[in-house]
N, C-alpha and C positions, 0 to 999 in steps of 0.2 A: 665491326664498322668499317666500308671500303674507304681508304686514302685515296684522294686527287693523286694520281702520278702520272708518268711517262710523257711520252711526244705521239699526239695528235697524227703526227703526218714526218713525213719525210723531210728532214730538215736539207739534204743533197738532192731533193727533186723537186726542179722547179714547177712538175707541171701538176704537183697537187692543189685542189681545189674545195674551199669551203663554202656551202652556200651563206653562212654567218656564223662571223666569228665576233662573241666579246670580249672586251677587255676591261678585265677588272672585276673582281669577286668580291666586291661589296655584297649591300643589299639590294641596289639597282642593277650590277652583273647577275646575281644569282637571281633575283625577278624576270630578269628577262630572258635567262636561261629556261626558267620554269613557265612563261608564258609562250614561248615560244617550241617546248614541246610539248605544250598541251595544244597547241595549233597548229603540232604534227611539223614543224621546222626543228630539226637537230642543229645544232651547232657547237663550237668548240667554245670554250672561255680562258682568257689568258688574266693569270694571276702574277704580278709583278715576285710577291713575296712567298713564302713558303707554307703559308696558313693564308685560310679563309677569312674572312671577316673585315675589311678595309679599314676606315675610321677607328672600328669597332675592334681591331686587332692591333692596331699602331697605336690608339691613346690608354695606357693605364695608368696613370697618376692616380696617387690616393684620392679615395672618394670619386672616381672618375663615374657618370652618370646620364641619363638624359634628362635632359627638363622638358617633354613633351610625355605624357603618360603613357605608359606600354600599352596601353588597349589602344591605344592610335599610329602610337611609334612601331606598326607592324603592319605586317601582310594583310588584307582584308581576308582575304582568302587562307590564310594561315593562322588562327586568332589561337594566341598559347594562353589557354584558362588558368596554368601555372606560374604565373609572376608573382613574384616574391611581394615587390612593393608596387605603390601605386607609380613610381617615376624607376624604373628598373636600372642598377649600374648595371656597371661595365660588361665584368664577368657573365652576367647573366645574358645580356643585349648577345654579345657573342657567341654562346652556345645557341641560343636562338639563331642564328644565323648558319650557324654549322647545319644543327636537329631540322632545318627547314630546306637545304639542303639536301639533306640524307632523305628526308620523308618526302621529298617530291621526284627523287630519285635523277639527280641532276650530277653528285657530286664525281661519278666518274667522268663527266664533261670537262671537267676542270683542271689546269693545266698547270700548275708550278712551278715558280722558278722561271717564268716565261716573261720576261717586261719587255713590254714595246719600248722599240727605240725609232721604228720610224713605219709610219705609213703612206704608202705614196700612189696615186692613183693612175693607174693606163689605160690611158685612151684608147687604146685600138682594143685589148682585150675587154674592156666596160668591167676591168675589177680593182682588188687592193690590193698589192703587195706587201704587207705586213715583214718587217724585219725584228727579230726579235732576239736575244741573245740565246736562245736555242735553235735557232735558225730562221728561217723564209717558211709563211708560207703564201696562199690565195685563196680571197674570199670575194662573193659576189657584194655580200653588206657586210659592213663593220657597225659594232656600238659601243659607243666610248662611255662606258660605263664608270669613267676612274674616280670620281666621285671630285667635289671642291673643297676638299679638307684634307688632303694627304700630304702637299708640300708646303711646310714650316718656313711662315716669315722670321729671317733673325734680322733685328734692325742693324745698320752700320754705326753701333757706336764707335767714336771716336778711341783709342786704346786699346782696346777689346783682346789684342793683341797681347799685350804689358800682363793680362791677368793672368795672378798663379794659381787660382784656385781650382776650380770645377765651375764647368759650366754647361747644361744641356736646356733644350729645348724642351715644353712641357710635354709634344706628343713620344718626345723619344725619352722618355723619363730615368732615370740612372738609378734600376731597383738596387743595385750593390753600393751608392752611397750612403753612408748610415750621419743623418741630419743630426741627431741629439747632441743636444751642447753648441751646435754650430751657428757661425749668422752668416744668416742668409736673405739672399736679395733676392725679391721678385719683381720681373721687370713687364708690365703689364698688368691690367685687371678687366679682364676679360671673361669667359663662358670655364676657363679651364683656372683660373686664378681662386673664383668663386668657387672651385669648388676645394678644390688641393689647399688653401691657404689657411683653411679653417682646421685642416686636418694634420698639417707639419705646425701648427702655431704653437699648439700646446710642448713640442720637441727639440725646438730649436731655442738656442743661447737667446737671438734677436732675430728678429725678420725686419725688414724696409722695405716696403714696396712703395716703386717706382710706379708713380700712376699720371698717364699723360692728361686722360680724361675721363670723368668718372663714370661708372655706366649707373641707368636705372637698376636698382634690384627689387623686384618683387618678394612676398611672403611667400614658401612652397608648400602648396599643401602636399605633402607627402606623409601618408600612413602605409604600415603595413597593408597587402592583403590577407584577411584570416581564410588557414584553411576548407574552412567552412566555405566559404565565397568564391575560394577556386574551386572546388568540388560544384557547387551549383552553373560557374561558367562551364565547368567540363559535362556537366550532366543536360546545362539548357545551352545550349550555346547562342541562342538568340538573347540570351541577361546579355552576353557580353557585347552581343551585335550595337541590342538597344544603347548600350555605356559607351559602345564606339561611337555612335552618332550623335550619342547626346555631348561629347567630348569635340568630334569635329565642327559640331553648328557652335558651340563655343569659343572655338579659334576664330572661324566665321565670324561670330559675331563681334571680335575683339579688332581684327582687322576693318572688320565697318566702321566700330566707331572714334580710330585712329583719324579718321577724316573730320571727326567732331570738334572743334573748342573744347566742349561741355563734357563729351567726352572723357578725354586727354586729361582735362584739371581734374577727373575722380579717379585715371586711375594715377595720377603723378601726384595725388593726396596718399595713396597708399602705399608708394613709392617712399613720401616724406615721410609718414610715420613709421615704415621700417626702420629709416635711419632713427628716429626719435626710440621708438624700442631700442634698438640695439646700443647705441648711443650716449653717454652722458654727456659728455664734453660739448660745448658747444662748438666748441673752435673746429674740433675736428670733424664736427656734421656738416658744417661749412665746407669743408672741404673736401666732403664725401658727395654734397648736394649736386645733381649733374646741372650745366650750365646751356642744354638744350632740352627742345620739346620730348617727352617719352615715346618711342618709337622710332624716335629717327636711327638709332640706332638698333643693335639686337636687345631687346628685353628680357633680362635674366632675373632666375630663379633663387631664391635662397634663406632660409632663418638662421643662418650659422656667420657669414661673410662679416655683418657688421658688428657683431659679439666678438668675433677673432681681431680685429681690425680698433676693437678697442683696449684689449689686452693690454697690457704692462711694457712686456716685450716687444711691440709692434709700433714702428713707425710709418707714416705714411709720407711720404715724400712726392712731389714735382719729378717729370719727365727726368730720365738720366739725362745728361750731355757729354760725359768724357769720364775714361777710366783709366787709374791711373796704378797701375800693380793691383794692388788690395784695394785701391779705392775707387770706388764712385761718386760720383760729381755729377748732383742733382741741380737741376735750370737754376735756380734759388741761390746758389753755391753751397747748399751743405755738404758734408761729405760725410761716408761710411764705408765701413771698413768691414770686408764680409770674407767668408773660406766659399762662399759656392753661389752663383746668378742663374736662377731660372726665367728661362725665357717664356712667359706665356703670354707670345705676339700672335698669336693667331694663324691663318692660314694664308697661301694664293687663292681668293675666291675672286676676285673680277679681272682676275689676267690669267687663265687657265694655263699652267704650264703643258699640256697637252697639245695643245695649239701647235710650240714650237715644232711639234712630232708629224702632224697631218701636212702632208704634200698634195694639195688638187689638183684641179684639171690646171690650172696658171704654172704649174710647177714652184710654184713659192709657198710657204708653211703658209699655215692661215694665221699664227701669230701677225707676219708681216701683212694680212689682208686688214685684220681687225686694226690694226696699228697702236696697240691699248687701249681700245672700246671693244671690244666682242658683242658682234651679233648675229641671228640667228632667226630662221622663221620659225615661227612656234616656240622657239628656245629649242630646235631638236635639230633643224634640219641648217646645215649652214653654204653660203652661197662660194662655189667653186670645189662642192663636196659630195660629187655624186653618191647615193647609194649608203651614205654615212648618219649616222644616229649619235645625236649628243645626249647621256640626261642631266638634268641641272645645269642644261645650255643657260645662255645669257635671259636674262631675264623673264626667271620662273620663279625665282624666292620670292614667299609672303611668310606670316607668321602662321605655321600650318606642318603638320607630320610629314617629313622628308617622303612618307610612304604615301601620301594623299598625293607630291607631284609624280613620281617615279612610276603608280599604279595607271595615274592618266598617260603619261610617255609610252610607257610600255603598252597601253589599247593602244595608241597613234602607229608605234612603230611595227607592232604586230600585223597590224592592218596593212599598213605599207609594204610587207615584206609580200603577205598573203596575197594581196592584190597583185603585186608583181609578176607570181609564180601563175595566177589565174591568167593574166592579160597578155603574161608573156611580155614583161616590162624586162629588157637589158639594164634599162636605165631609169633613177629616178634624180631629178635634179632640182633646186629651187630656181623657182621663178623670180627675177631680178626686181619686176614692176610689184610684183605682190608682196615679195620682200620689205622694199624698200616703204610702200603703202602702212604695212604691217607694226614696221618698227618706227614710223614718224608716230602711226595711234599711241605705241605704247610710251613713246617720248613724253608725247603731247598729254595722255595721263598720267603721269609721272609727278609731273610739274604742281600740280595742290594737293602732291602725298606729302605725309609726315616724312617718309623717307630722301624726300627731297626739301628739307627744311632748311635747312641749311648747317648740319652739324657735318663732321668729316668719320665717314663710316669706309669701311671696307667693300660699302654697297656703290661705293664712285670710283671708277677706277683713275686711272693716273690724268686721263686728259677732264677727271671731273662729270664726266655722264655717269647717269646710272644706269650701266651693264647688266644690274644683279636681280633687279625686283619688277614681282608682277603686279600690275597697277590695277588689277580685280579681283574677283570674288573667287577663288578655288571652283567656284560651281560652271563660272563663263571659262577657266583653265579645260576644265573636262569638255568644257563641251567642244570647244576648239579641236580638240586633240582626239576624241569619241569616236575620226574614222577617218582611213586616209583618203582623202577626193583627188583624183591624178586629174580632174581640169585645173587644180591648181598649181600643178608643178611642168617641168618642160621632161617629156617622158618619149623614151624610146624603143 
């Protein structure tokens, strides 16, 4: 099997050149690596870490998993008939990411050990300076591929400082701590909580979790697949096509009726009877009940969460607010007293720390353009960023396979690149008026989503917009993005 190694280019010469370089060997780096030489563009890809697989490589926590089904949570174009389950963990998700790699014949493209530390764009030359701590090099387009789940929010608790125990982050998980017997705190109940919680519960002395607010959790259907069944997706491969689409008009149509009343109350009925399963205690279903509409936040997956959560051992506590050596010190004033606090706060997703890194045409990051709103035409292309590709720019999340947005990005930016080299474009740039036109629509639809209900998500960033979500149907995403038209950009 060939390894990703060496340096691309000349790290002492400045005057090498790439027509496109990515950054970041996700799923959307290696998508675009393999879209882009199937339509005859080579390019390099810069890998911050030492392995492939982004998200998919940095989160292992027990039980770690997707909650979108493997026959969606993939490549269209690369459909693996061998998935173990119907919702595939970790270790699996990852080697898929490697074998799709290898079988599209991308992986000596890829570059290790290479993080961007700064991109800055020159105007006279019409390219990017990429700095990297393997050195410099130059590319005509960049794509920022680095996904919106790689850098770990820790909140500033008060004392945090004072603690003698152990303490890590959910995505950076500590396989050499051994939990048995021990109590431990978990500080959030999120995507990563839901799952890990249920699976140290039964090991540990006590657990506490610290819960600021409580999320919806749905029932998961999750079965095996039988052999038998992978054997017929490898033998028809159109069973699996048909189970892909019949899986993505169901996200579709879950997202439609997020906009309903009538809706919303059947599925926040299934929502409450989860807790009522899992549940005896009244007091604590109460407590478990969420206190906004469902959707506004992310909607999570699980039959284990509230069976763990009602356990012996397991308390459920109020927001931390101060720590004090061994203790923490919940909103409430209780206190507990733990050897180890996992963090599972989530990620930077509407303040992209990338941002800081991009230098434009203004010579200032685009952190300082966005000013903590991030925006973007299309969600791809951003304004003072010639020639640059965002995916999972500002506002493209919906409730939908990470691979449903990244497959439409990657037609837009392919297109974009191709047209370039046909027209003999130096330059591609966003248009200010059409911009601006762009992102007032998707304001203005925003506004009677569930996601703008008014609970406090990760989907508003700091000044309170919502940066993060697309206020239409997956089908209107594609179509936007299905080809790049240069009368809408300022092109040279």
């Amino acid at each position: 099997m060939p390894t990703p190694t060496g340096n691309p280019f000349d790290a002492t010469d400045p005057g090498t050149v790439h027509e496109v370089v990515v950054v970041g060997a996700g799923f959307a780096g290696i998508g675009a690596a393999i879209r882009l030489h199937q339509a005859g563009v080579e390019c390099v890809v810069l890998e911050k870490s030492h392995e492939i697989g982004g998200v998919w490589r940095d989160n292992s926590y027990p039980d770690c998993g997707c909650d979108v089904p493997s026959a969606l949570y993939s490549y269209s174009f690369a459909p693996n008939p061998r998935w173990s389950r119907l919702f595939a963990k970790q270790a699996e998700i990852k080697n898929y990411t490697r074998d799709t790699a290898e079988r599209f014949g991308v992986l000596g493209r890829i570059r290790l050990g290479h993080e961007l530390t700064e991109a800055r764009w020159d105007s006279h030359k019409k390219q990017w300076r990429l700095q990297t701590h393997a050195g410099v090099l130059w590319t005509r387009f960049v794509v920022m591929a680095c996904g919106p789940m790689h850098v770990p929010v820790l909140p500033r608790v008060p004392g945090l400082d004072t603690f003698t125990g152990v303490h890590f982050h959910s995505s950076r998980w500590d396989h050499g701590y051994d939990m048995r017997g021990k109590r431990v705190a978990v500080i959030g109940s999120g995507a990563s909580a839901i799952q890990f919680v249920p699976k140290i519960q039964p090991r540990v002395q006590s657990l506490t979790l610290f819960q600021r607010t409580a999320p919806w959790v749905l029932p998961k259907l999750d079965l095996p697949i039988a052999p038998r069944w992978q054997a017929r997706f490898a033998k028809h491969p159109w069973l699996q096509r048909l189970f892909r689409t019949a899986l993505y008009l169901q996200f579709e149509l879950l997202n439609a009726s997020l906009n309903y009343p009538w809706a919303l109350q059947r599925i926040q009925a299934q929502g409450v009877k989860n807790i009522h399963k899992g549940v005896a205690d009244p007091a604590l279903r109460t407590r478990l009940l969420p206190d906004y509409s469902v959707g506004c936040k992310r909607i999570l997956l699980s039959n284990s969460w509230y069976p763990a959560l009602s356990q012996a051992n397991v308390t459920v506590a109020p927001d931390v607010v101060k720590i004090e050596g061994q203790q923490l010190i919940a909103s409430d004033g209780s206190r507990s007293e733990v050897d180890a606090i996992v963090f599972a706060t989530g990620f930077e997703v509407a303040n992209p720390p990338i941002a800081n890194c991009i230098i434009g045409q203004s010579g200032l990051p685009l952190s300082a353009l966005w000013q903590g709103s991030p925006s973007a035409y299309l969600g791809t292309m951003a304004q003072d960023c010639p020639n640059l590709f965002l995916t999972f720019g500002p506002n493209l999340y919906t409730f939908t396979s990470a691979f449903v947005i990244i497959e439409a990005q990657l037609q837009f930016i392919v297109s974009a690149i191709t047209t370039a080299r046909k027209q003999g474009l130096s330059q591609i740039a966003v248009n200010p008026t059409r911009m601006a036109s762009y992102n007032t629509q998707v304001q203005a639809a925003l506004q009677s989503t569930v996601w703008n209900s008014g609970c406090t998500s990760y989907f508003l960033d700091k000044n309170g917009r919502n940066s993060t979500n697309w206020p239409w149907t997956t089908f209107t995403m594609r179509k936007h993005l299905a080809r790049f038209r240069p009368q809408d950009f300022v092109t040279e």
